[in-house]
VEXKOLBA-206302 format. One record per residue (C-alpha): residue in three letters; x, y, z. Coordinates in steps of 0.001 Angstrom, whole numbers, plus 524288, in hexadecimal, padded with zeros to 5 digits. Layout:
REM VEXKOLBA-206302
ALAXYZ
...
***
This chain:
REM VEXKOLBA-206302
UNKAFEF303A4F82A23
UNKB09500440082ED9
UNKB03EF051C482FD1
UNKB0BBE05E0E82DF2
UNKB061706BC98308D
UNKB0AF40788D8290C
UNKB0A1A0840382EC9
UNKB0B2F08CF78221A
UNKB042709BD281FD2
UNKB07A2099B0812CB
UNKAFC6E0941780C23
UNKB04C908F767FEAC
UNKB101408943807E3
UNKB08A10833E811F9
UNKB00D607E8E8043A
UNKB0CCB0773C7FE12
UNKB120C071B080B17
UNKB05C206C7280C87
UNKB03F4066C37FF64
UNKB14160623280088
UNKB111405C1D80CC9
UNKB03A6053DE809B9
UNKB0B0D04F757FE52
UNKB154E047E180757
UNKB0AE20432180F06
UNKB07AD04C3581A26
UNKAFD090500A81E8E
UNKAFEB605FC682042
UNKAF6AA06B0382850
UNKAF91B07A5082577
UNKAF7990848982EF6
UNKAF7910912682871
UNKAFC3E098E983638
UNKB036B0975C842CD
UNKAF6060962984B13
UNKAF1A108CB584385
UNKAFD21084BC8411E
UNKAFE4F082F684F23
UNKAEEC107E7B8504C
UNKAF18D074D0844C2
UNKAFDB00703184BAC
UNKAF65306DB5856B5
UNKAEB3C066F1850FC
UNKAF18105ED88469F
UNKAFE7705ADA84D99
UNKB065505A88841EC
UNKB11110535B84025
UNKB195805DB783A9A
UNKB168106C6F839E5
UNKB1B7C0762682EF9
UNKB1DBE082A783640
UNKB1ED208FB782C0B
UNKB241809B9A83765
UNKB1EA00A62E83069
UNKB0F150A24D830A8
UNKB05010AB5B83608
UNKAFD100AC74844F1
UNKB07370A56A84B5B
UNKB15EB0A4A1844F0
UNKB1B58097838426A
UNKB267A0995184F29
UNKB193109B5C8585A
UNKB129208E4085229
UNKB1F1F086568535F
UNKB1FD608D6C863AC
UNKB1145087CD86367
UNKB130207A6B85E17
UNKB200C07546865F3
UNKB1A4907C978710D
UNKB0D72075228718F
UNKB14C4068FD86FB0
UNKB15620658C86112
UNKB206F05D3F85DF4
UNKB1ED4059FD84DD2
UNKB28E605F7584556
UNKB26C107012840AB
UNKB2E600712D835D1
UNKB2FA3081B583490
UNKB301708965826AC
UNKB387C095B282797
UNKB3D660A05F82018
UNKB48E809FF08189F
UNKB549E0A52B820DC
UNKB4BFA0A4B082D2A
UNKB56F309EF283569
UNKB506A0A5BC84292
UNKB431409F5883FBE
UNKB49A7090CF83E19
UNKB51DC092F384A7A
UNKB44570987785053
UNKB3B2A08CF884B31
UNKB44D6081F784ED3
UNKB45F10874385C99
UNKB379C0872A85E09
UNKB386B079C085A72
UNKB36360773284A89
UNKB3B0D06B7384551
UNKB41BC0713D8392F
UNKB3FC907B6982F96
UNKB3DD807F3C82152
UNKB425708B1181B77
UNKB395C092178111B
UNKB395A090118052E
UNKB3B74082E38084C
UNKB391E077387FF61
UNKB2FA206D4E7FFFD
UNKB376A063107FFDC
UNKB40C7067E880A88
UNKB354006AE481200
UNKB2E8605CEA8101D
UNKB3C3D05656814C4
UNKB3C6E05F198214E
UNKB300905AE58245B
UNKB301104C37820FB
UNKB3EAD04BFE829A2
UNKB350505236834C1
UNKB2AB2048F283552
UNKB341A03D52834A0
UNKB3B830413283FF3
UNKB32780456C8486B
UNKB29970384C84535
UNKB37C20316A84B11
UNKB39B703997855D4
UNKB2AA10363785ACF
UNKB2BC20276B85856
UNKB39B4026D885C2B
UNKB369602F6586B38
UNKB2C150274386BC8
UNKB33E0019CC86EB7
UNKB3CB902186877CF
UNKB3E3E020B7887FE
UNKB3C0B02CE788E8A
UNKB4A1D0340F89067
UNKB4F0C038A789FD1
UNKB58B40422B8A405
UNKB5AF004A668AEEC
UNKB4CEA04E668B2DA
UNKB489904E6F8A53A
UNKB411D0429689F91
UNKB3DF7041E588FB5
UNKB326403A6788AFF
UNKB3502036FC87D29
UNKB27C3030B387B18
UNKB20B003D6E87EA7
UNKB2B580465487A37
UNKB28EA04D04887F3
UNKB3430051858916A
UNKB337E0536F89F4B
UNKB3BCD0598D8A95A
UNKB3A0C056DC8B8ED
UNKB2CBA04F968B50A
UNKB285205B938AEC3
UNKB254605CBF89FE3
UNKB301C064EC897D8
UNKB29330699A88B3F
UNKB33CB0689D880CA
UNKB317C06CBC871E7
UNKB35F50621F868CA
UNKB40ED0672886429
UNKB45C20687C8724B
UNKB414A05A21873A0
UNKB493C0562086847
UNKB543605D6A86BCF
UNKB5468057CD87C0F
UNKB52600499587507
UNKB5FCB04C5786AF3
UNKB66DF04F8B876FB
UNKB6350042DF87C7B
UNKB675703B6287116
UNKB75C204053872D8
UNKB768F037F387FD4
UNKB7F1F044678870A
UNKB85B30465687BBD
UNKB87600544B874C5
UNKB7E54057D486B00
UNKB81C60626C8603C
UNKB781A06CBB85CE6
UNKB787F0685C84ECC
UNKB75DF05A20853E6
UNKB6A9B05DB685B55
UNKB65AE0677F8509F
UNKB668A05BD584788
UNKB5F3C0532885183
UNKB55B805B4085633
UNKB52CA0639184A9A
UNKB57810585E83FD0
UNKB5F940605483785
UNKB6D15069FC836BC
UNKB6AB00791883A0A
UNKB77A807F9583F1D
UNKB717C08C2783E81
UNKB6549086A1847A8
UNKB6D5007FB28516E
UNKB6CD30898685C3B
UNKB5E2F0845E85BF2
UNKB637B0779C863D1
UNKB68660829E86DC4
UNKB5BBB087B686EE9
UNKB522607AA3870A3
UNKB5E65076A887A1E
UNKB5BE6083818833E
UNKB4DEE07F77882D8
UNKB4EF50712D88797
UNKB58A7078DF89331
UNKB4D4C07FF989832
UNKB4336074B9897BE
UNKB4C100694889C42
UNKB557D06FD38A677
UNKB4FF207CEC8AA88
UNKB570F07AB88B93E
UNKB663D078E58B22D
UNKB70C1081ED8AE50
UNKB779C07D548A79F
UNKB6F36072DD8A289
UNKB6F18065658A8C4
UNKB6C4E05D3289CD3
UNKB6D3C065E389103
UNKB7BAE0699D88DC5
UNKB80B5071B1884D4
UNKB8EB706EBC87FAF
UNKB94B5079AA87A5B
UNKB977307B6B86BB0
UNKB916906E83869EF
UNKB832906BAC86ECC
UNKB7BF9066B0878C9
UNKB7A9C0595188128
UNKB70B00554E88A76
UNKB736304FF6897C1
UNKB6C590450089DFC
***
């Protein structure tokens, strides 16, 4: 059975997401704080984790740090505040999968996560059929999801993952922000596109430390990015 955690202080919405989400089928853990939302993550493996930001002991930007930095890969979907635009941009850069905005509707909410599960459920079984991917002194083991550079492991969050493996899809050709926004992220957000800049900075530092300008990553200007090989 797929398992979701919530991490949700309060007790009478973390109560109806539960009861919403054992009604679709789901099995469902709460964590009623950031310490222990981490433990839970860590101990359950969930397949998908409902991240609140505003929880107690340990915000939810520190247990999203926590999670992608120790390696978890599921789907966080992250519940904001209305009109937090800095908190979306913040949470997506950290590496969350999408985001609801309170007061959401359970519905909306229910379709976010059910579009979640599905993809990432493709991207595991679909990675694992593929050969590993070489270029330059960089080799990509899509099996493993692991990276290396020079022999040496490269650790990657997954959204940088994603994003290094939509660059490869293009073949050399030019990707758009809002294409790899849409690829990497799976939906439209002008207003969060700068995010792409961001992750693309990141994979900079951890694939070609040694190169400036980059060897492999490009930027073409006023339009996006391609990658090099």
């Amino acid at each position: 059975m797929t398992m979701i955690l919530v991490v949700e202080d309060n007790k009478d919405l973390a109560f109806g997401l539960r009861n919403n989400l054992e009604i679709e089928g789901y099995e469902v853990a709460v964590a009623e704080d950031g310490e222990a939302g981490v433990r839970a993550a860590n101990l359950l493996t969930p397949d998908l984790v409902i991240l609140d930001l505003m929880i107690p002991k340990m915000d939810g930007f520190r247990v999203l740090h926590s999670l992608r930095h120790n390696g978890f890969e599921k789907p966080v979907l992250i519940l904001t505040a209305r009109g937090a635009e800095s908190d979306k941009v913040r949470g997506l850069r950290l590496g969350a999968d999408d985001y609801v905005t309170k007061p959401f509707g359970v519905l909306e909410l229910l379709a976010r996560v059910e579009a979640l599960l599905r993809r990432s459920q493709h991207t595991d079984e679909a990675q694992a059929k593929l050969p590993p991917i070489v270029f330059g002194d960089i080799n990509i083991d899509q099996a493993s999801r692991t990276v290396t550079r020079n022999s040496e492991p490269v650790s990657l969050t997954p959204k940088e993952y994603e994003l290094l493996l939509a660059l490869l899809k293009k073949e050399g050709a030019v990707a758009s922000r809002m294409e790899l926004m849409k690829e990497v992220w799976g939906y439209h957000a002008a207003v969060l596109s700068r995010t792409v800049d961001t992750h693309i900075a990141e994979l900079r530092k951890k694939l070609e430390p040694d190169h400036t300008p980059p060897e492999h990553i490009l930027t073409i200007r006023k339009v996006g990015y391609r990658l090099k090989v």
